[in-house]
C-alpha positions as CSV (number, residue, x, y, z in Angstrom):
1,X,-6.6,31.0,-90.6
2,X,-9.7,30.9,-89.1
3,X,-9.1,30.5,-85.2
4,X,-12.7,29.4,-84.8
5,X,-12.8,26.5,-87.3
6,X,-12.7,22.9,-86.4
7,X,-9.0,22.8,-88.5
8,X,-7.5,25.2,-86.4
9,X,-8.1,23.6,-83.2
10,X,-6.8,20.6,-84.4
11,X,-3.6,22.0,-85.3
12,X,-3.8,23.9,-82.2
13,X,-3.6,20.8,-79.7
14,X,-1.8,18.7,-82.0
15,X,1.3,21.2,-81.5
16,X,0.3,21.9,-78.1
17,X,0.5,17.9,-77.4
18,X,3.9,17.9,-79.1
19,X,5.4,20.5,-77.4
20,X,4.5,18.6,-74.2
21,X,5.5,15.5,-75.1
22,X,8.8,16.9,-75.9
23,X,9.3,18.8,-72.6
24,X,8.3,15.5,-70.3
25,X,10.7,13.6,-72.5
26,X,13.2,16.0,-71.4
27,X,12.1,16.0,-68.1
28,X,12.5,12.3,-67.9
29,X,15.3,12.1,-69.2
30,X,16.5,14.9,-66.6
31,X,14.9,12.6,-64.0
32,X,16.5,9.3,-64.9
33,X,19.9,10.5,-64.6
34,X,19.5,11.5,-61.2
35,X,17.3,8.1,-60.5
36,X,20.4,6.3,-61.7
37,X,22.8,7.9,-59.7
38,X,20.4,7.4,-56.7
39,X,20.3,3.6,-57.2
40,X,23.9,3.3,-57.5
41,X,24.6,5.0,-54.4
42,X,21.7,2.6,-52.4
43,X,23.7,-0.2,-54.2
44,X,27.4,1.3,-52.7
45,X,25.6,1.8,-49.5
46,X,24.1,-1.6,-49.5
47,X,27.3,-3.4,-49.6
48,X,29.6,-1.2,-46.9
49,X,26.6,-2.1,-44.8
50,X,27.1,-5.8,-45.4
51,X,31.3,-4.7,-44.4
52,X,29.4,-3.7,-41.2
53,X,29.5,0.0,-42.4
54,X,26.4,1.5,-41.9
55,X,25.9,4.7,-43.8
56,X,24.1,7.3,-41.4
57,X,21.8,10.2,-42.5
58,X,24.6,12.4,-41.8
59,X,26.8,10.8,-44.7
60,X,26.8,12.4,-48.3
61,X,26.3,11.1,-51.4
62,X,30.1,11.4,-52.4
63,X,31.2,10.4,-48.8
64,X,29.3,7.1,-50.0
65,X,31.2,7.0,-53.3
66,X,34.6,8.0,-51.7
67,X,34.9,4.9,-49.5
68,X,33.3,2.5,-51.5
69,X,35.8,3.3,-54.4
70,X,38.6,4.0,-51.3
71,X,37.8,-0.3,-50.1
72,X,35.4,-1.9,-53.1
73,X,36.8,-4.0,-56.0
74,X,34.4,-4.6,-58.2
75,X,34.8,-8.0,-60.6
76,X,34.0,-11.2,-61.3
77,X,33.7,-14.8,-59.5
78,X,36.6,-16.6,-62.4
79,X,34.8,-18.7,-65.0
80,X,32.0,-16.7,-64.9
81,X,29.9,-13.5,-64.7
82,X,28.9,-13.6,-61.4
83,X,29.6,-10.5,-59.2
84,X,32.6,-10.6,-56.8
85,X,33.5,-7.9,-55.0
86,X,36.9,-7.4,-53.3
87,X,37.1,-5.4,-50.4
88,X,40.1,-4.1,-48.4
89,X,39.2,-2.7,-45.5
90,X,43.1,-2.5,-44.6
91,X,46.0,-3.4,-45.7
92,X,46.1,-6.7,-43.7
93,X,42.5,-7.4,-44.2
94,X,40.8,-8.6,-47.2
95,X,36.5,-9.9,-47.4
96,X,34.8,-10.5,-50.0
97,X,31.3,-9.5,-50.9
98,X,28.9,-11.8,-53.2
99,X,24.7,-10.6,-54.0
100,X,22.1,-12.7,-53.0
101,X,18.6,-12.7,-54.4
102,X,15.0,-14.4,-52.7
103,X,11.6,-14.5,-52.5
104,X,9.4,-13.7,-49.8
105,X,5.9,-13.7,-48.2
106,X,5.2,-10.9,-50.2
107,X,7.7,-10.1,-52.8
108,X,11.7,-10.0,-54.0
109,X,14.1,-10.4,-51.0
110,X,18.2,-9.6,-51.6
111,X,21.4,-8.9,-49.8
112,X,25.1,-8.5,-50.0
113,X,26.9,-11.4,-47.6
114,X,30.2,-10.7,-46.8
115,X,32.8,-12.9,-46.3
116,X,36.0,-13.3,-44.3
117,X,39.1,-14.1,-46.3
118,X,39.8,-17.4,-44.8
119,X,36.3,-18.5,-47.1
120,X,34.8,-19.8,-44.4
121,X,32.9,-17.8,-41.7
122,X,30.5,-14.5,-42.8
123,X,31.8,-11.3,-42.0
124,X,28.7,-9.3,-41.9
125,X,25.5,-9.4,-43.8
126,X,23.0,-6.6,-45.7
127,X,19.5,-7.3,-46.2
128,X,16.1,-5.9,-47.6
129,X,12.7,-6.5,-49.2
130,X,10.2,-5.3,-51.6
131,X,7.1,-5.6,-48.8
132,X,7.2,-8.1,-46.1
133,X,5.2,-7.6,-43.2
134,X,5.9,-4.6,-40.9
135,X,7.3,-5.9,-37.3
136,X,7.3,-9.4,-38.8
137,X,9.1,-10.3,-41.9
138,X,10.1,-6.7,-42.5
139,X,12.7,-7.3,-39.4
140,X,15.1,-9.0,-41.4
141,X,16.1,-5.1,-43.3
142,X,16.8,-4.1,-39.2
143,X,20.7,-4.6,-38.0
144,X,19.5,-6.7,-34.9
145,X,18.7,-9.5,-37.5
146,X,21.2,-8.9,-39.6
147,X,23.9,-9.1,-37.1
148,X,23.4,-12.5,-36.3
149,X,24.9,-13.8,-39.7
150,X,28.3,-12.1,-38.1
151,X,30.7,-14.9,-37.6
152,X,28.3,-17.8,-38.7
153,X,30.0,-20.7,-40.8
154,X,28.9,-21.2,-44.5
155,X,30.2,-24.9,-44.4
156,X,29.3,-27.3,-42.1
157,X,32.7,-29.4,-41.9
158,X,35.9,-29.1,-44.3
159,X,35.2,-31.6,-46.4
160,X,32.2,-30.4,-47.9
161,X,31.4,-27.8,-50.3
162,X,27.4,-27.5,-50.2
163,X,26.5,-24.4,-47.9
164,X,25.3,-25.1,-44.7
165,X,24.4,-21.5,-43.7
166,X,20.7,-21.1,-43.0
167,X,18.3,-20.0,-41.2
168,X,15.7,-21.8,-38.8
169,X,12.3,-21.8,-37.0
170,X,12.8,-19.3,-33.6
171,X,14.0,-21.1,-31.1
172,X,15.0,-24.0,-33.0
173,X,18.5,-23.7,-33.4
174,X,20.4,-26.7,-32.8
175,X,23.6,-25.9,-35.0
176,X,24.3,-22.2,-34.2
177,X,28.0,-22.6,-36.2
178,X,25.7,-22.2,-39.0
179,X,22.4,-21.9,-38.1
180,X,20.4,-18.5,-37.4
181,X,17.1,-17.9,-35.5
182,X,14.5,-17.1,-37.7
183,X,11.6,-14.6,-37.2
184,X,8.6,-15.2,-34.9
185,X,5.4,-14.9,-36.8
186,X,7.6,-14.3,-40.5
187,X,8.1,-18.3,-41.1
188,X,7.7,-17.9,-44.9
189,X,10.1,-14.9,-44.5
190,X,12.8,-16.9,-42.6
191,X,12.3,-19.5,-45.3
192,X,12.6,-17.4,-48.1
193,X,16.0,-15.6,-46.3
194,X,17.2,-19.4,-45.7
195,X,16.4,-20.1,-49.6
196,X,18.0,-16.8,-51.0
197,X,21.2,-17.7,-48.8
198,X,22.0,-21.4,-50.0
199,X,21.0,-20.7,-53.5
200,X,22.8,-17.6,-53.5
201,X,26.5,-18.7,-51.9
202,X,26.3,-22.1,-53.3
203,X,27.6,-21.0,-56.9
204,X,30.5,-19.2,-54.9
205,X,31.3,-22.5,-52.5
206,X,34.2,-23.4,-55.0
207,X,35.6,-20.2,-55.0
208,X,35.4,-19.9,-51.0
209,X,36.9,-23.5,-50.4
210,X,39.7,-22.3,-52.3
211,X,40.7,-19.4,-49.9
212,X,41.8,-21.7,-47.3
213,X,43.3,-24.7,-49.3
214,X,46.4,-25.8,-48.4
215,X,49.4,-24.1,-51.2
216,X,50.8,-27.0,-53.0
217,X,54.4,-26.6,-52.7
């Protein structure tokens, strides 16, 4: 075949775009894997941090997976399909672990919450964003923020079952069983954090209620 002719050059870059097209699919596909398996390791780390384990630089990837297989359950919340994870952190001490989802000023929020086994009071809490505002509503992904959920009631009294767990404009705290001080300068933030807590507990509130009801003997 003539290597000059307009036929030739054609077939010449239609293999050529074939071949590559074959070798980034494979890269891809190469890449995905390990794209996966990074997720799944920020999701693992994600909720020991909300069991007030925070995984330092100096932790492997399969120190990750080792301890969250060593304390994490995964299942279901009964009657439905929404995540529950059980998590034994000894063999005296149970807390359980729901997702939470948001919006923010700028984009998705989410979190893990953790709760204590009595159903009632937050053990620790994880949070993050897609792009709030850096030293504004960015501050809620830093453990200073975070660490104020510790020990916060979801409820307001025992008789209810609608979460009470929120959180406020700075300074404005006037129930702090249940209440947390928002950001200064991030109120849309705050109030997106506040949103993404309430609607994200409340289809758990049964579920919770029932960890401290009294055994019907």
């Amino acid at each position: 075949m003539n290597k000059n002719s307009n036929v030739y050059t054609i077939l010449y870059a239609s293999v050529m775009v074939i071949i590559v097209a074959f070798l980034l699919a494979g890269v891809s596909l190469l890449l995905k894997a390990k794209q996966d398996a990074n997720v799944e390791i920020d999701r693992q780390s994600q909720v020991l941090a909300s069991l007030r384990m925070r995984v330092g630089a100096d932790i492997t990837k399969e120190q990750v997976t080792a301890e969250y297989e060593r304390i994490v359950t995964e299942g279901t919340l009964p009657g439905s399909d929404l995540p529950l994870y059980t998590c034994q952190l000894d063999s005296a001490t149970t807390k359980y672990v729901v997702p939470v989802k948001g919006r923010g000023l700028w984009g998705g929020l989410w979190g893990y919450i953790a709760v204590n086994a009595d159903g009632q009071t937050v053990y620790g809490a994880y949070m993050s964003h897609e792009g709030e505002t850096a030293g504004l509503g960015a501050l809620i992904a830093e453990t200073k923020f975070q660490e104020l959920f510790n020990d916060k009631h979801i409820f307001a009294s025992d008789s209810t079952t609608t979460v009470a767990l929120t959180v406020v404009k700075s300074g404005k705290v006037e129930q702090p069983d249940y209440q947390v001080d928002g950001i200064t300068g991030a109120t849309l933030t705050s109030n997106g954090v506040a949103a993404m807590l309430q609607e994200g507990l409340a289809p758990y509130a049964e579920f919770f209620r029932s960890l401290s009801a009294p055994v019907e003997e």
